[in-house]
C-alpha positions as CSV (number, residue, x, y, z in Angstrom):
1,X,127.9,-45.0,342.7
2,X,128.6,-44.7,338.8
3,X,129.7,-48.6,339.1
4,X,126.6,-50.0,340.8
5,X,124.4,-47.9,338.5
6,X,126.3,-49.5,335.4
7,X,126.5,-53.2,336.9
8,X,122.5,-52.9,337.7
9,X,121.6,-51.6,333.8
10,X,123.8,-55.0,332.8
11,X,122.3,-57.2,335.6
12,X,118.1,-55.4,333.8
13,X,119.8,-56.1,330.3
14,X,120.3,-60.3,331.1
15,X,117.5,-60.4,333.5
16,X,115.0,-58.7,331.4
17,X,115.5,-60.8,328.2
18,X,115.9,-63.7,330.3
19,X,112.5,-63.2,331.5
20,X,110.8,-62.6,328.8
21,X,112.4,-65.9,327.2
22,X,111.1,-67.2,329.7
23,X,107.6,-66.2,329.2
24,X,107.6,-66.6,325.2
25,X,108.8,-70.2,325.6
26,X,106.2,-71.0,328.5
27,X,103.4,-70.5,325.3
28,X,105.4,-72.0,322.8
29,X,105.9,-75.1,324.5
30,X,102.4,-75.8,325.5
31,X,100.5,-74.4,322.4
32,X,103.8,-77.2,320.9
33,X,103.0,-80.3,323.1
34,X,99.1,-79.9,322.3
35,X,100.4,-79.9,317.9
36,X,102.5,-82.5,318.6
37,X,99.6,-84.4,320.2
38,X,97.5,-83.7,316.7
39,X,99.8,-83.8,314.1
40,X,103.5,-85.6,315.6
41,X,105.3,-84.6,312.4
42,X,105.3,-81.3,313.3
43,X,107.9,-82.1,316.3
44,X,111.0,-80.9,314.3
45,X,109.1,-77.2,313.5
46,X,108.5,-76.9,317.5
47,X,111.9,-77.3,318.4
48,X,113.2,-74.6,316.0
49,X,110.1,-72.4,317.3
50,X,111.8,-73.5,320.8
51,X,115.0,-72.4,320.1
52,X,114.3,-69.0,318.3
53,X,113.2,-66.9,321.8
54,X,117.0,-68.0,322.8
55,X,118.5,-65.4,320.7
56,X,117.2,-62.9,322.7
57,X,118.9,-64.2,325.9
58,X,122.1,-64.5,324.0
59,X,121.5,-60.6,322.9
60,X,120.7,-59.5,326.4
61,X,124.2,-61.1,327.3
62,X,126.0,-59.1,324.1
63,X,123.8,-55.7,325.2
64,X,125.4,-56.7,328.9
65,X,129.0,-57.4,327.7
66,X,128.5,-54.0,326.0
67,X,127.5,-52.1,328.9
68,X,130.3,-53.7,331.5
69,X,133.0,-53.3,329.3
70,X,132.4,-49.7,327.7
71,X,132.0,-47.8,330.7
């Protein structure tokens, strides 16, 4: 029982931040396309703003590594 409790706090650790990613590049990318439309040299700062919310996923992955290989 101890494993399945620690594989389903890794498997909310990804899944979480991979959500909320998810979610935080949904708005970026729209409120994005609708600058780019105004003001196209602005195309390089929505790709960084893009890429930013991916650190999260890549912590959720560390915070999961953590939690699998610890216990």
């Amino acid at each position: 029982m101890e494993q399945v409790l620690i594989a389903f706090a890794a498997a909310l650790a990804i899944g979480l931040s991979a959500l909320a990613t998810a979610w935080a590049q949904s708005k970026i990318g729209s409120a994005g396309v609708g600058g780019i439309a105004e003001k196209p040299e602005i195309s390089g700062t929505v790709i960084i703003m893009l890429a930013i919310p991916e650190t999260l996923v890549i912590l959720g992955f560390v915070v999961a590594m953590l939690i699998l290989f610890s216990a």
